[in-house]
KOLGUTI-112800 format. One line per field, with one value per residue (C-alpha): x, y, z; residue in three letters. Coordinates in nm, 4 decimals. Layout:
xx: (X;...) .
yy: (Y;...) .
zz: (Z;...) .
type: (ala;...) .
// end
This chain:
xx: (13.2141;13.3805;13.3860;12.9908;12.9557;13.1717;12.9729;12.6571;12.7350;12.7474;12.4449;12.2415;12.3755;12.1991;11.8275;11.9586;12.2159;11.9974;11.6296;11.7369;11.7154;11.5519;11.3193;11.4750;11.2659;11.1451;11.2330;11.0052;11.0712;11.0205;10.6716;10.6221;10.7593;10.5276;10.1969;10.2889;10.2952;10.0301;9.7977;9.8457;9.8206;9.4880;9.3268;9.3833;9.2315;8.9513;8.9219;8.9686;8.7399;8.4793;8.5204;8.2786;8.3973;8.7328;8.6802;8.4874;8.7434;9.0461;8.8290;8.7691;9.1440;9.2685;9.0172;9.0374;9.3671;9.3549;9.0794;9.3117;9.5401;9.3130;9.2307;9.5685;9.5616;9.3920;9.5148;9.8559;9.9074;9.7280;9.9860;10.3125;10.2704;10.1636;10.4466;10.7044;10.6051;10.6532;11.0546;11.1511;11.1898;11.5024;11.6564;11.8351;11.7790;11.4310;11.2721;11.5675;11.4974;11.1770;11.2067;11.4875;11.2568;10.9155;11.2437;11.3292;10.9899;10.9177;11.2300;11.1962;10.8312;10.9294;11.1326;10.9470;10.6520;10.8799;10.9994;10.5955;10.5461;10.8424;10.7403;10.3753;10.4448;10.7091;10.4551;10.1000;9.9538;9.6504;9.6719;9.5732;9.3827;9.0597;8.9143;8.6417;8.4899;8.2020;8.4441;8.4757;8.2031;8.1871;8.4181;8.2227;8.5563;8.6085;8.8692;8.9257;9.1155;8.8043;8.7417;9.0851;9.1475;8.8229;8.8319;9.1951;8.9698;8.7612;8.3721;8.4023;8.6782;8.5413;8.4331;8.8269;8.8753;8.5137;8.5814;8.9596;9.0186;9.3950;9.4364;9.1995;9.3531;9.7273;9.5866;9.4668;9.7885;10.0049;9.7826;9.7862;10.0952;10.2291;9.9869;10.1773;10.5273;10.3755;10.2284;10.6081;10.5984;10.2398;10.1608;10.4383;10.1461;9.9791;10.3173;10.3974;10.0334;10.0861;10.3719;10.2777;9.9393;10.1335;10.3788;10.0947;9.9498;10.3015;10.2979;9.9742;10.0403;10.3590;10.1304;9.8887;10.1883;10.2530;10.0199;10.1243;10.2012;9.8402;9.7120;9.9293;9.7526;9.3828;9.4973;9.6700;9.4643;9.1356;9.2792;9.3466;9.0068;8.8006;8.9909;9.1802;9.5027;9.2680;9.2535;9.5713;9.6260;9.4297;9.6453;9.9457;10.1568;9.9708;10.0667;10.4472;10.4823;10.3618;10.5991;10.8779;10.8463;10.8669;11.1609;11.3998;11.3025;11.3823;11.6569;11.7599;11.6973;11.7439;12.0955;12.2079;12.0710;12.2515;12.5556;12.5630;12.3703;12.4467;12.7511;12.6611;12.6494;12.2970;12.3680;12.3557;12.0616;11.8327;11.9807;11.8851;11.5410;11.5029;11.2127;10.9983;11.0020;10.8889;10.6179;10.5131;10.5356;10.2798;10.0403;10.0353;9.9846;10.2306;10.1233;10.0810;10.4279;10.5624;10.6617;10.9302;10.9723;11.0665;11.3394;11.4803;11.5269;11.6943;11.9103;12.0494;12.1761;11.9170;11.8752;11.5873;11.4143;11.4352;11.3294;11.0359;10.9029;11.0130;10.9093;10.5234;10.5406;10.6830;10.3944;10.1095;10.2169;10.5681;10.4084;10.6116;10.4578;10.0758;10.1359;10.3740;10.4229;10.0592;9.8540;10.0822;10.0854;9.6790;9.6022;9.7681;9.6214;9.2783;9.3036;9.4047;9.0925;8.8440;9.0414;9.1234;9.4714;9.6681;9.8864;10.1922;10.0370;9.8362;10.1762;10.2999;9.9302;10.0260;10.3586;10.2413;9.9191;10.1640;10.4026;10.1806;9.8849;10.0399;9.9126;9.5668;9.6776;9.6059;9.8765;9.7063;9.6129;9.5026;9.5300;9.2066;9.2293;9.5241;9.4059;9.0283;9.2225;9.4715;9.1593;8.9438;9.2011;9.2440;8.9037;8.8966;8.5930;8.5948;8.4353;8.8478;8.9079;8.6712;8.8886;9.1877;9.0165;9.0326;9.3964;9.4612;9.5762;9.8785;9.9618;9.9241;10.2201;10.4613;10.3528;10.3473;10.6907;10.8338;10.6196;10.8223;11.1770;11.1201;11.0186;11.2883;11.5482;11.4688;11.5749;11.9246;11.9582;11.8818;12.0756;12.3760;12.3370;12.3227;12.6010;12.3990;12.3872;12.5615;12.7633;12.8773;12.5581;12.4698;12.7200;12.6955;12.3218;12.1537;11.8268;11.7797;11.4168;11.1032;11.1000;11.3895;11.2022;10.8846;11.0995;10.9559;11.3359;11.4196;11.6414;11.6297;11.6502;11.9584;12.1155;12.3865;12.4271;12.5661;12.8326;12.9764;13.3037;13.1447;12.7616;12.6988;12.4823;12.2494;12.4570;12.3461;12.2494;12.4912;12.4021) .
yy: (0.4897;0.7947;0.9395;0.8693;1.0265;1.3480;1.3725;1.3007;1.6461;1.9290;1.7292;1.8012;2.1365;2.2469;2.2726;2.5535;2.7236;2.7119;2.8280;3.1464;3.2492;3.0590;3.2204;3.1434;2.9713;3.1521;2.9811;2.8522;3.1288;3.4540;3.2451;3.2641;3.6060;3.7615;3.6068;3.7578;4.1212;4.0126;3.9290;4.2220;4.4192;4.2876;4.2733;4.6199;4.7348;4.5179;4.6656;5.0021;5.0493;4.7928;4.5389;4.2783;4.0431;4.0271;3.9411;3.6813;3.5391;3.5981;3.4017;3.1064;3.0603;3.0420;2.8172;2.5733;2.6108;2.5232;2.2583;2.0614;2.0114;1.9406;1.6878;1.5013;1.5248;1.2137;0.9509;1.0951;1.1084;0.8112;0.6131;0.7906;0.7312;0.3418;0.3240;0.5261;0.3174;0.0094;0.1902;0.1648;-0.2140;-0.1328;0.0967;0.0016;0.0911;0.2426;0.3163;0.5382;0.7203;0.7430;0.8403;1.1107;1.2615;1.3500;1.4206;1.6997;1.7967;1.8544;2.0272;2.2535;2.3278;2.4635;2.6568;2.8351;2.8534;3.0639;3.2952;3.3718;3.4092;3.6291;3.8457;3.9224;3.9543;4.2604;4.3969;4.3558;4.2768;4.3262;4.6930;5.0423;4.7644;4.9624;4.6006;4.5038;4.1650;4.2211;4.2336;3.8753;3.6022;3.2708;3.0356;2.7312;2.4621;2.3536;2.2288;2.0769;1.8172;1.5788;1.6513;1.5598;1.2476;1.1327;1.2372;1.0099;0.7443;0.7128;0.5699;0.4590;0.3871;0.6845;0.9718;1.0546;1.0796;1.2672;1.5575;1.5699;1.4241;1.4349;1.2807;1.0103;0.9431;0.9067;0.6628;0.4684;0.4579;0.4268;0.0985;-0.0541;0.0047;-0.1480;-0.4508;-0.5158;-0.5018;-0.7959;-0.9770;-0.9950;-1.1217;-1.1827;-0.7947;-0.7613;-0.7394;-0.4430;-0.2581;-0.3194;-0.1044;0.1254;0.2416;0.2500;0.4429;0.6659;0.7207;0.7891;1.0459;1.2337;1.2709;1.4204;1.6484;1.7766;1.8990;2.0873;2.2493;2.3725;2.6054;2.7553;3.0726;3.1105;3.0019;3.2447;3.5266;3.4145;3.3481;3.6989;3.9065;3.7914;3.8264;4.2050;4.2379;4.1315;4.3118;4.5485;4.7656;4.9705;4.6276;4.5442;4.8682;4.7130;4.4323;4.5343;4.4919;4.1111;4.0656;4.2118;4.0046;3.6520;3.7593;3.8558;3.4932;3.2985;3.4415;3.4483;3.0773;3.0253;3.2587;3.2126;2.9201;2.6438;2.7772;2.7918;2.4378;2.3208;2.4880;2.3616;2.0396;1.8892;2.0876;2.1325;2.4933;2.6264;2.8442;2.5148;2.3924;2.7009;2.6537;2.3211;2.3587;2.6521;2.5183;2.3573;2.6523;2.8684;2.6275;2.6632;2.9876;3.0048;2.7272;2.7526;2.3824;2.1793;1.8181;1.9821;2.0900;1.7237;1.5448;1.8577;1.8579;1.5346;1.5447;1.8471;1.6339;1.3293;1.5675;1.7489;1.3997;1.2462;0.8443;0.7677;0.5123;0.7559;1.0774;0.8662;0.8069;1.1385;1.3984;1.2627;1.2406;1.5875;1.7879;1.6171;1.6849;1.9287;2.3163;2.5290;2.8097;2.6750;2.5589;2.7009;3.0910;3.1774;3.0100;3.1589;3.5093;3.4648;3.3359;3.6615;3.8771;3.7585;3.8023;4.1582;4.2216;4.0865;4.2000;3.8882;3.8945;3.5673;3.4468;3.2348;2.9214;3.0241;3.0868;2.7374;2.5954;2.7712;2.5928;2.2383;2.2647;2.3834;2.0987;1.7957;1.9243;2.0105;1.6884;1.8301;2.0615;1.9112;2.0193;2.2418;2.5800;2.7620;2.6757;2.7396;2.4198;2.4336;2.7962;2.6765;2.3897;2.6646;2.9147;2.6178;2.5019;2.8495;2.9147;3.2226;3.2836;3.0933;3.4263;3.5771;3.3163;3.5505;3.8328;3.6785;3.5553;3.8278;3.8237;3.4414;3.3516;3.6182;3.5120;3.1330;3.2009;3.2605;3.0085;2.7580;2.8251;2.7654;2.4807;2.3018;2.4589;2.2699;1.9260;1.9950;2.0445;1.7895;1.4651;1.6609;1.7221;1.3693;1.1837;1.4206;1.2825;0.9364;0.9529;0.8574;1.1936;1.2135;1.4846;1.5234;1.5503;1.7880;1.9992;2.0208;2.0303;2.3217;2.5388;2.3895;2.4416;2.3040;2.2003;1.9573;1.7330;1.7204;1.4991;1.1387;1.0440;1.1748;1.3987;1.6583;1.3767;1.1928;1.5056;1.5891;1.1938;1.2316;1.5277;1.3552;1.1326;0.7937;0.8076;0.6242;0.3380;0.4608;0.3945;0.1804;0.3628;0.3500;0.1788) .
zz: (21.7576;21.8252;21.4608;21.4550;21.7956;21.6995;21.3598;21.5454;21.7477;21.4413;21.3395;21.6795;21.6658;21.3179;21.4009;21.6620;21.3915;21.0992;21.1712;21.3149;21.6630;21.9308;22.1585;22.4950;22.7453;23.0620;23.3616;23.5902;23.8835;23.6243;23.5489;23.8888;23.9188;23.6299;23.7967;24.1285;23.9537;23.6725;23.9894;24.1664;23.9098;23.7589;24.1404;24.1739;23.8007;23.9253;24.2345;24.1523;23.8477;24.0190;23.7491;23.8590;23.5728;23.5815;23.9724;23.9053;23.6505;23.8899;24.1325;23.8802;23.7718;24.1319;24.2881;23.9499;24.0236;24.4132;24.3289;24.1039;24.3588;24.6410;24.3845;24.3560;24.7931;24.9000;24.6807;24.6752;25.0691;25.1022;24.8250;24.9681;25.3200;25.2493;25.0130;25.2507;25.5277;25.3201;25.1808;25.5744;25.5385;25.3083;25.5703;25.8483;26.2050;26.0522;26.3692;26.4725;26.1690;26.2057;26.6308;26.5325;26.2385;26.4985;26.7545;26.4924;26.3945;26.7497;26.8475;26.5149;26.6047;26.9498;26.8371;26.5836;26.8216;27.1053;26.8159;26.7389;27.1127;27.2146;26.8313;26.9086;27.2823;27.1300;26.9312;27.0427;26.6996;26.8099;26.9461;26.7476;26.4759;26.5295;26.4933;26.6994;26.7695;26.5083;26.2677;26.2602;26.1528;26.3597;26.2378;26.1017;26.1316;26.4507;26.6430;27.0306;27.1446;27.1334;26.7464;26.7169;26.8847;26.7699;26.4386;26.3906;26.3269;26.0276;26.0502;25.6796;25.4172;25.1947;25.3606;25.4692;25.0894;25.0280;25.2858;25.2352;25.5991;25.5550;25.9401;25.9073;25.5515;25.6917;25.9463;25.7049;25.5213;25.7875;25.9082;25.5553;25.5114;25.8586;25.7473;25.4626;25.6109;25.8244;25.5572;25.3638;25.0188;25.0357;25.0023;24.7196;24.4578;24.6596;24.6751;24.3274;24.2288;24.4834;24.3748;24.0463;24.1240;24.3343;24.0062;23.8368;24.0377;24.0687;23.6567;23.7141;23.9758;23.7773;23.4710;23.7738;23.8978;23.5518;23.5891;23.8935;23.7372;23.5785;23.9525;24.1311;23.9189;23.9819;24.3567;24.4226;24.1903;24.3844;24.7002;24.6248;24.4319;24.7332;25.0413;24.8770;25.0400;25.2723;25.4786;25.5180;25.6989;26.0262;25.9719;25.9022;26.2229;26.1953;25.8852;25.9126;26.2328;26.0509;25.7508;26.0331;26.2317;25.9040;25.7837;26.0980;26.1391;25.7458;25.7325;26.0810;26.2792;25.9809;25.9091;26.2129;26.2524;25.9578;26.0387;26.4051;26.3867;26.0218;25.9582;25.6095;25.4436;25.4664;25.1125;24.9653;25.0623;25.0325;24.6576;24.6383;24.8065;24.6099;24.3776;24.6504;24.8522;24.5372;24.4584;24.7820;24.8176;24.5599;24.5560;24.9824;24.9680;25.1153;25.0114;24.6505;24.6821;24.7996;24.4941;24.4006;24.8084;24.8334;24.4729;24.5932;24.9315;24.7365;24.5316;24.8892;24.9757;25.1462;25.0391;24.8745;25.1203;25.3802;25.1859;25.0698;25.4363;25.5749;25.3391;25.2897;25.6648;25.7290;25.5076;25.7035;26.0045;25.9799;25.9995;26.1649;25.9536;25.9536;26.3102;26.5458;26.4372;26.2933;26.5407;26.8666;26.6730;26.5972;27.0220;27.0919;26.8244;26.9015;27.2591;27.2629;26.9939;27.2517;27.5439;27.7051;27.9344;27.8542;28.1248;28.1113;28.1601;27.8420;27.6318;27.7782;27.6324;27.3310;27.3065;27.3642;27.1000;26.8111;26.9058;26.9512;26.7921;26.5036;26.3236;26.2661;26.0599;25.6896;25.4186;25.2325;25.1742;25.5268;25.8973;26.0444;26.1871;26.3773;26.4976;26.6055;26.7959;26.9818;27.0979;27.2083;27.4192;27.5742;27.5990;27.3079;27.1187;26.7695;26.6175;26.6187;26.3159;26.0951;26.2031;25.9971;25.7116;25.4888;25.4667;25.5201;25.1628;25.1881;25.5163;25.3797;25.1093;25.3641;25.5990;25.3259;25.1955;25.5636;25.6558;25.3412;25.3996;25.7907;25.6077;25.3316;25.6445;25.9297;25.6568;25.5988;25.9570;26.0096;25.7690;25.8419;26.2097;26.1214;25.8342;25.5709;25.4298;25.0255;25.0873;24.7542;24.5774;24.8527;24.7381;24.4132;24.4040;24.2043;24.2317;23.8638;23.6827;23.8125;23.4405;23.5297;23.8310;23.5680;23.3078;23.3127;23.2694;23.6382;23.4821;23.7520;24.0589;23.8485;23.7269;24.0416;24.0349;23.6452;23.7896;24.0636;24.0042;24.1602;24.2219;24.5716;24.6570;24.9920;25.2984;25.5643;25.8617;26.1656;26.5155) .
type: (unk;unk;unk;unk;unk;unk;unk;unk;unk;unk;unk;unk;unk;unk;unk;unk;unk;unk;unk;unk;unk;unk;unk;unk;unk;unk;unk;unk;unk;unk;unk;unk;unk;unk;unk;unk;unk;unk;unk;unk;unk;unk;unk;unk;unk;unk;unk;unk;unk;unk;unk;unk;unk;unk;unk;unk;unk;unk;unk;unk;unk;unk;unk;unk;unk;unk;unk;unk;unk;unk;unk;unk;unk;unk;unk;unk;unk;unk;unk;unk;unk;unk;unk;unk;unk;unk;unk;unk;unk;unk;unk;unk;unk;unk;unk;unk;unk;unk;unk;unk;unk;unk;unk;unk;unk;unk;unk;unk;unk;unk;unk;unk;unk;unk;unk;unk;unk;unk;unk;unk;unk;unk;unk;unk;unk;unk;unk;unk;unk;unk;unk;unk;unk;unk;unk;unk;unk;unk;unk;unk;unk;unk;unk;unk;unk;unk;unk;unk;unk;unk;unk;unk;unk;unk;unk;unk;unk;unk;unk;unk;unk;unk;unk;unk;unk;unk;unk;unk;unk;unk;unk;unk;unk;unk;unk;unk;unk;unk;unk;unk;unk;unk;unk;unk;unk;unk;unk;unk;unk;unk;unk;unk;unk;unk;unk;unk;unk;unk;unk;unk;unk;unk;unk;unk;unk;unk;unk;unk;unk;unk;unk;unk;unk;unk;unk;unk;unk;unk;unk;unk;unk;unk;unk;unk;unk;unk;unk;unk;unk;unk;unk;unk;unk;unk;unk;unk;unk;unk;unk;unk;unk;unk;unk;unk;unk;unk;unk;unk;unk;unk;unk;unk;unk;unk;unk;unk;unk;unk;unk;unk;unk;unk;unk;unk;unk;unk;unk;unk;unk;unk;unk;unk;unk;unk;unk;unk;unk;unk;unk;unk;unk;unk;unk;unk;unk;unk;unk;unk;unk;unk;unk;unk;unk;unk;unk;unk;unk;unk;unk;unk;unk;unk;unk;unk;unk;unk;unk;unk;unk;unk;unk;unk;unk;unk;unk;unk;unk;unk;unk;unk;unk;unk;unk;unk;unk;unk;unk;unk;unk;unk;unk;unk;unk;unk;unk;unk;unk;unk;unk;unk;unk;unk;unk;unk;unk;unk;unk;unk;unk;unk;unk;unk;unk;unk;unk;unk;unk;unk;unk;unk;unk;unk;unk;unk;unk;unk;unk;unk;unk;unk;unk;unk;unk;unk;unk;unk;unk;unk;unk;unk;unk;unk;unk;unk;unk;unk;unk;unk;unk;unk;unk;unk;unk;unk;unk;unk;unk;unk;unk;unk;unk;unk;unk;unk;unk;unk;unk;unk;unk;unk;unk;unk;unk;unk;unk;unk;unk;unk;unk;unk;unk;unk;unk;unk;unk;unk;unk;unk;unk;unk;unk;unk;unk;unk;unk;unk;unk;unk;unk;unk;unk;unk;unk;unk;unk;unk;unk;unk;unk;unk;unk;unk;unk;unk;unk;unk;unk;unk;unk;unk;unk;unk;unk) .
// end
């Protein structure tokens, strides 16, 4: 056997040696790197010489694009939290688990919702704009505390999955699948085709993302074809401050977390989490991001069964971007445009709707939920959502890319609590190719496993 295998090697090696050079493949982050500067670079020729048709054709790309992942949403967060839900049963102590992940999410949200506060409070984003309240259209999404308590429950079984109702979609999930963890073996049939649909509509969602790279161009180039740089300057301290809040909780907060709290080295997990929060970055949708979200989360550690429940949790309802720092920075924003003093019982409102109220926000692109839901509770006028519009899709990048850093972060934190965290594949995890997580071998999910001296079993979790 080991003559044929060494043989077998100069033999594998010949296609490469003998037809010449190979072109070498581009990784997936220069893709992404190329559309970023492709985009811009297109939306300003098309913005600058007024050409109407190559506007119209960024505009096409992206939303195909964004509409092919919106496609994948309902089925796939319907599948993963029913099957996630249904993964607990294999986990021990799974209601801890599940009580210390919202524990995290909340504490995490708070956190990233002071840092907004205590940023636009420094800055008055809002001040100097030369913006005026007829800038802005009335916002046609609403959002109060009524639409959202009532709208948890669904009329119909189809309408959720019509209008993209992510909430009354996860309801729906999370009641079929507690329903089958009480029917036993009975539901095994149901749980055997969900998890095969949901299989299914991961392979899908791999060839969508893809085309990222083509999407980020069609998404960035319109976005600077239709407001151009002229706008930004009226939004710029806005803008700066969004970018600002994201990045200190990123770059700040979560390594200090993971430092403190999960004693683990937070270099290694931004390289790890790398891809997600590139994909993110770049398709601002957080549930399209979750199947490389929720690998990248397996690969830093974290056992299966409870990466499976947490991470399709965590990007319906974990948005510290979407959530906590835009919507405190926007309340304040908004209420210096229309010249409304805010109070500290208004900042403390603030605080509690990005905490609890955070589940409204859907996981994908935009927040205008979540922001509709903050200025109805304090009483602004819905017309400051059109204000922020026009520059919501660069804002949405970097909200995006921290909403799935947070849902990448709370299951290490977690299992690192609980001592169920692998910390050898955490450590020698790699910010490999999105090409690798795409394999239908599991290459990229199995790869750290292969480089470790004894691959471990998931360990039950402590008492």
């Amino acid at each position: 056997m080991s003559a044929n295998s060494a043989s077998a090697a100069p033999e594998a090696e010949q296609p490469s040696t003998g037809s010449g050079p190979r072109i070498p493949k581009v990784p997936f982050w220069a893709q992404i790197v190329a559309g970023l500067v492709l985009g811009v670079l297109l939306g300003w020729i098309a913005r600058s010489q007024d050409v109407s048709w190559l506007v119209t054709t960024l505009d096409q790309i992206g939303s195909i694009f964004v509409q092919l992942l919106k496609l994948a949403v309902a089925p796939l967060v319907f599948f993963a939290i029913l099957v996630s839900i249904t993964n607990l049963r294999k986990v021990n102590n799974a209601a801890r688990l599940a009580t210390r992940t919202l524990l995290w999410f909340m504490i995490t949200s708070l956190i990233a919702v002071a840092i907004g506060l205590a940023i636009g409070l420094i800055t008055n984003p809002g001040s100097g704009t030369g913006l005026t309240p007829k800038d802005g259209e009335l916002s046609e999404t609403k959002g109060s505390w009524i639409d959202f308590l009532t709208g948890i429950i669904p009329t119909d079984v189809i309408t959720p999955f019509t209008e993209l109702n992510v909430l009354q979609i996860v309801f729906m999930a999370a009641v079929a699948g507690i329903a089958a963890l009480k029917l036993g073996d009975k539901a095994q049939p149901i749980l055997t085709l969900s998890q095969s649909i949901l299989e299914l509509l991961q392979k899908a969602l791999w060839w969508v993302i893809r085309l990222a790279p083509l999407g980020t161009v069609g998404l960035i180039g319109y976005a600077i074809a239709d407001y151009g740089w002229d706008l930004i300057g009226k939004y710029a301290t806005f803008t700066a401050d969004v970018y600002i809040g994201c990045l200190l909780v990123m770059f700040g907060v979560y390594p200090l977390l993971l430092a403190t709290v999960a004693k683990v080295s937070p270099l290694q997990f931004f390289k790890g989490a790398w891809p997600a929060i590139q994909l993110a970055f770049v398709s601002r949708s957080s549930v399209g991001t979750m199947p490389v979200t929720q690998r990248v989360t397996e690969r830093l550690g974290v056992p299966k069964e409870y990466a499976s429940f947490a991470v399709p949790f965590g990007a319906t309802t974990k948005m510290d971007g979407c959530a906590a720092i835009y919507p405190a920075l926007a309340a304040i924003f908004i209420a210096q445009i229309f010249d409304v003093q805010l109070g500290i019982g208004d900042y403390l409102l603030i605080a509690f709707v990005s905490v609890i109220g955070s589940a409204a926000t859907a996981g994908l692109t935009g927040a205008t939920v979540m922001l509709t839901l903050t200025l109805s509770t304090l009483g602004l006028p819905l017309e400051g959502v059109g204000l922020l519009l026009a520059i919501d899709p660069i804002l949405d990048m970097i909200r995006t890319a921290t909403n799935v850093a947070g849902q990448a972060l709370v299951p290490v934190i977690v299992s690192a609590r609980e001592k169920i965290l692998d910390h050898d594949k955490y450590n020698s995890a790699s910010a490999s190719p999105i090409d690798a997580f795409g394999s239908s071998d599991d290459a990229g999910r199995d790869g750290d496993r292969d480089r470790t001296p004894a691959p471990k079993d998931a360990v039950p979790v402590t008492a």
